[in-house]
C-alpha positions in Angstrom: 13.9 26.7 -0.2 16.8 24.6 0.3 17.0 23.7 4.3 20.6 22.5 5.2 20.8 18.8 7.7 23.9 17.2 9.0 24.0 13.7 9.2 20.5 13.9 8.2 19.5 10.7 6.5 19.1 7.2 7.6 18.2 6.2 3.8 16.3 7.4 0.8 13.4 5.7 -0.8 14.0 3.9 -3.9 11.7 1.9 -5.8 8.8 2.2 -2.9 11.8 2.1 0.0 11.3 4.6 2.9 14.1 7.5 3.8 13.8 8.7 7.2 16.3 11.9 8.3 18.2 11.8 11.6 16.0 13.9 15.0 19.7 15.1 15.0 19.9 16.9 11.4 20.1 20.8 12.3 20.6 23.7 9.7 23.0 26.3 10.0 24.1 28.2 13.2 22.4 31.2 13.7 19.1 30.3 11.5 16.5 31.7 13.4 14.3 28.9 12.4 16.8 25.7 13.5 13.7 23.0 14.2 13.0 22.0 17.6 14.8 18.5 18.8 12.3 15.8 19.7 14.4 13.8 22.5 14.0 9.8 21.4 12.1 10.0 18.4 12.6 10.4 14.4 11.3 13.6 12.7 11.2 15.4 9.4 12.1 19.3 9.3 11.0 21.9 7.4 7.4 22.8 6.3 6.3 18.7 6.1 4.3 17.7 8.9 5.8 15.1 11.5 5.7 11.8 10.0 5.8 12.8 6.2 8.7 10.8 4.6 10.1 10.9 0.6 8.7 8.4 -2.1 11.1 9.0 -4.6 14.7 9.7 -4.6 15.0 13.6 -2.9 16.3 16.0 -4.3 19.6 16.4 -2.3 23.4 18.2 -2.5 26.1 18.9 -0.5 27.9 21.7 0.2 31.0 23.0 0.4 30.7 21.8 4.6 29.7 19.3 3.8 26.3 19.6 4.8 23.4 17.5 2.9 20.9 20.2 1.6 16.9 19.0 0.9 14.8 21.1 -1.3 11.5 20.2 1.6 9.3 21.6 -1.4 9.6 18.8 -3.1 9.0 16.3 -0.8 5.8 14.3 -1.6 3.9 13.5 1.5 3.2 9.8 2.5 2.5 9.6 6.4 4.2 7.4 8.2 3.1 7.8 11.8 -0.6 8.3 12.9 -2.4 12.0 13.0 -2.1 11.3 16.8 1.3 11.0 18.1 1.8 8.9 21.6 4.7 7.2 23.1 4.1 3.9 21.2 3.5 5.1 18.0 6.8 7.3 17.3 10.3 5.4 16.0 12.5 5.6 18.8 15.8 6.4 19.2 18.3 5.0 22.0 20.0 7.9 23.5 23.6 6.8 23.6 24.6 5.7 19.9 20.9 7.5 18.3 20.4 4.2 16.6 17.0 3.3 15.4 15.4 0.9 18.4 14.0 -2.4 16.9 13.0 -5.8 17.6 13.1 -8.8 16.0 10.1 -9.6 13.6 9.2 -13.3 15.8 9.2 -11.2 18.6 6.6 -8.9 17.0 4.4 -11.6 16.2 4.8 -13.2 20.1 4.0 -9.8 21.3 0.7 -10.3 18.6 -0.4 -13.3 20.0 0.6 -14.8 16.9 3.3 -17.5 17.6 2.7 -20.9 18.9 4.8 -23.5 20.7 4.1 -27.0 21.7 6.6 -30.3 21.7 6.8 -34.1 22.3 9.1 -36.1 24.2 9.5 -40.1 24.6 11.8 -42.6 25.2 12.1 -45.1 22.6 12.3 -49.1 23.3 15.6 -50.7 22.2 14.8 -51.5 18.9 16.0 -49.9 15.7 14.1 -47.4 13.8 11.7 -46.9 16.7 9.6 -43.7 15.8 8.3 -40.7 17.4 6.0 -38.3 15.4 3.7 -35.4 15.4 1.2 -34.7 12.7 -1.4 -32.5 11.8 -3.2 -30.0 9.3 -2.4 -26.4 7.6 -5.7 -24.5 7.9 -7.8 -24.1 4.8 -6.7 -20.4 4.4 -4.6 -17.6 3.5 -2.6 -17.7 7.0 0.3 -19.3 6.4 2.3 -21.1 9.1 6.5 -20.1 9.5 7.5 -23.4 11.2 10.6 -23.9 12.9 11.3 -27.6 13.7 13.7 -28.2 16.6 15.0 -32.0 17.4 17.0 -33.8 20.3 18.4 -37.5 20.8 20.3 -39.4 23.1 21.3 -42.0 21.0 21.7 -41.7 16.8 18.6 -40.7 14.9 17.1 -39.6 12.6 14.9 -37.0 11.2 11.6 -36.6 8.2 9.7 -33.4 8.0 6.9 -34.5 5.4 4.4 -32.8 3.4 1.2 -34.5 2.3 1.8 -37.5 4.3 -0.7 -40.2 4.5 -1.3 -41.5 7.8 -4.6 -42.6 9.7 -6.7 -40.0 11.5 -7.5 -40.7 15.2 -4.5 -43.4 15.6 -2.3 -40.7 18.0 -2.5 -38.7 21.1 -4.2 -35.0 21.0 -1.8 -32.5 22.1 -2.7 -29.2 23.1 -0.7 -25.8 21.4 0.6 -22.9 23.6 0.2 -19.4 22.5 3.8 -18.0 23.2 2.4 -14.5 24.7 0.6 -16.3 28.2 -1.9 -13.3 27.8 -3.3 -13.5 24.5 -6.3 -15.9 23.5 -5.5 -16.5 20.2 -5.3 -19.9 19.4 -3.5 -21.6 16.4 -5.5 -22.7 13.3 -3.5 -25.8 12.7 -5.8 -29.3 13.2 -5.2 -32.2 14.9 -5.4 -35.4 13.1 -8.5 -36.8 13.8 -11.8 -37.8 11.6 -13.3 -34.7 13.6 -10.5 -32.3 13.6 -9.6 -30.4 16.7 -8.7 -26.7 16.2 -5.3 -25.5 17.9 -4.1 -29.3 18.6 -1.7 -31.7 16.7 -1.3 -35.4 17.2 1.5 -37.0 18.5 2.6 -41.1 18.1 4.7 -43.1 19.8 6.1 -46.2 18.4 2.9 -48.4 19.6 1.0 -45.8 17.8 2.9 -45.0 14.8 3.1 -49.2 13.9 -0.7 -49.2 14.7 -1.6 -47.0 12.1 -1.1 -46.8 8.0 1.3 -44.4 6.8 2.8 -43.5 3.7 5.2 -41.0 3.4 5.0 -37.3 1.7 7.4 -35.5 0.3 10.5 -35.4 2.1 11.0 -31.4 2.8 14.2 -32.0 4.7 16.2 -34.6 6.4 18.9 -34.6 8.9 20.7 -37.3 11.6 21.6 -36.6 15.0 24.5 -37.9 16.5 23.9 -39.7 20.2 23.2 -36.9 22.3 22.9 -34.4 20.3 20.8 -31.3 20.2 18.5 -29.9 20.6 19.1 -27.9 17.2 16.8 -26.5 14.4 16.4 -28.6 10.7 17.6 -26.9 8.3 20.7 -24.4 8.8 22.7 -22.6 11.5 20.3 -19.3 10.9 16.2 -18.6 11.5 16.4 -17.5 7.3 17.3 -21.0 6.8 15.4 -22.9 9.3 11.5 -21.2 8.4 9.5 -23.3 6.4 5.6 -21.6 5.2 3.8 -24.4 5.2 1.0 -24.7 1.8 -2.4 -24.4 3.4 -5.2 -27.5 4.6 -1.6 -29.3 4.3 -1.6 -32.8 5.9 2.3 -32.6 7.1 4.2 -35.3 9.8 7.2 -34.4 11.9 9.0 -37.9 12.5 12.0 -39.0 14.5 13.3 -42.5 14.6 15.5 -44.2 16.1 19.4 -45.8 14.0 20.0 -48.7 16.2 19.0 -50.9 18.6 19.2 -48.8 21.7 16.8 -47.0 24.0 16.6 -43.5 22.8 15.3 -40.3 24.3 13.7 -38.4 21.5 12.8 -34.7 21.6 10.6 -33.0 18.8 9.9 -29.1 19.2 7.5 -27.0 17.1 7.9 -23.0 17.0 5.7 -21.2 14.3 3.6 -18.1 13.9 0.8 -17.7 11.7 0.5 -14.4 8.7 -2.3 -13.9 6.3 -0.4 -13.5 3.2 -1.3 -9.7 1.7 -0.5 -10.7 -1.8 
């Protein structure tokens, strides 16, 4: 039975792609079986169950209204909602333009208890290439770290993010990690650097502390100067695509700011990252 929708579909599947038709696809007038309207949330018509989406490409037409016509017989079911339908479990729809309602994926994850903030701030001495770091370790597992680095200065500096850096354990400050959603306990699996790791800290050196200790540097990941007073801006582009970095697992990596020039500098290091078990 071909069942006739206007404005009916969002998008097909096509190569493993989902196509969800429109709450507001409606067959002829005067079919004495038009479907029901569910007010605010996406549905499927015909004799598929709510929820039931197309895996392939449908089998569709138009005709001479211009209506799109789906043979619903062939549909192949894949569910995409639960059996049980509640009000957090159903796309939604805003009632004005009947655009699909969405959030961004790092807002997901804060909403998870899965994103992580912390940051270090000090004021250099007057002395060139006066540093200001924070370091720590990837967990041993398949959860990868999405780090975002942000950095401020008052004067010019500027800017190392370094993987498998050497540097001496337990010659920096612990500093504790926030979880970004204040009512989740989840805390991030990152270490601090320390010959006894601590679990949801990283380490953080000033200049007494950085010259105190042995370091070697990694490999340089990316590197930027700051003008005086600039930032505070993320490393690595003008977009989050460009600014993520998934960070390779029980990962020794240093975040290091120092100073160009002999002048007392206010330097500002900011760490924003969530944590997802890879599936692959």
């Amino acid at each position: 039975m071909w069942n006739k929708f206007k404005y009916a579909i969002i998008g097909i599947v096509i190569g493993g792609l989902i196509a969800i038709p429109s709450i507001y696809a409606t067959r002829e007038p005067g079919d004495s079986t038009n479907p029901s309207k569910f007010a605010n949330k996406v549905s499927i018509y015909g004799k598929r169950s709510l929820g039931d989406v197309a895996t392939e490409v449908l089998p569709i037409r138009v005709d001479a209204d211009g209506y799109l016509q789906i043979d619903v017989r062939k549909l192949p079911l894949v569910r995409l909602f639960p059996k049980t339908l509640t009000s957090h479990n159903v796309l939604q729809q805003d009632t004005t333009t009947e655009a699909l309602c969405t959030i961004e994926y790092e807002l997901c994850e804060i909403h998870k208890g899965n994103s992580y903030s912390t940051y270090y701030s000090v004021t250099t001495a007057s002395s060139d290439d006066d540093v200001t770091a924070i370091g720590f370790t990837t967990p041993n597992t398949t959860k990868y770290l999405h780090l975002v680095v942000g950095i401020s200065a008052s004067d010019p500096a500027e800017f190392f993010l370094e993987e498998d850096t050497t540097i001496d354990n337990d010659a920096g400050s612990p500093l504790n990690v926030q979880n970004r959603n204040r009512n989740s306990g989840n805390v991030a699996g990152l270490y601090s650097l320390n010959t006894t790791p601590v679990v949801g800290r990283v380490t953080t050196f000033d200049e007494t502390q950085y010259n105190g200790a042995s370091h070697t540097a990694g490999t340089i990941l990316d590197y930027t100067q700051l003008a005086g007073g600039s930032g505070p801006f993320a490393v690595g582009g003008a977009s989050r695509g460009t600014q993520v970095w998934v960070l390779k697992p029980n990962t020794k990596y240093l975040l290091r700011l120092q100073n160009i020039g002999g002048t007392t500098n206010v330097h500002t290091i900011h760490m924003d990252w969530y944590e997802l078990i890879d599936k692959h």
